[in-house]
C-alpha positions, 0 to 999 in steps of 0.5 A: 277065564274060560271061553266057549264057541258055537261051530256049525253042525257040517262035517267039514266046519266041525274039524276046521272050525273046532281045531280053529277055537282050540289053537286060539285058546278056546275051552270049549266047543259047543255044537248045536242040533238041527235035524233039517238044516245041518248034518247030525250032531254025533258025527260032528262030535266025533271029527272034532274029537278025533281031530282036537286034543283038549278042547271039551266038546257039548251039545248045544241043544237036544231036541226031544221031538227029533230023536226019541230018548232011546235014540239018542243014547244009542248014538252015544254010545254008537262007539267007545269012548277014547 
């Protein structure tokens, strides 16, 4: 059985938090989006990926009124994949 966690979007929780779920045997890692109260989803993504090395991370949600469509899929592929 796979189990998944919710890591707040804040640049240091995404790398303590995430290696956190991975070294207790957490699957994936999920990392909500919110353009006010948090810091940006992406950046979180990538310090948790650079920092981890199998847990799977998503994103918890992806509001449309925050970033257009275009936006969003410049910042995914902002940088290459590893």
């Amino acid at each position: 059985m796979d189990f998944g966690t919710l890591i707040f979007t804040k640049p240091e929780r995404a790398i303590t938090d995430v290696k956190y779920a991975e070294e207790r045997g957490f699957s994936h890692a999920w990392i909500p989006d919110s353009h006010m109260i948090w810091g940006d989803i992406y950046a979180c993504m990538a310090l948790a990926a650079v920092n981890t090395k199998k847990i799977k991370l998503g994103t918890g949600s992806r509001s449309r009124r925050v970033l257009s469509a275009r936006a969003t899929c410049h910042r995914q592929t902002a940088w290459p994949p590893p």
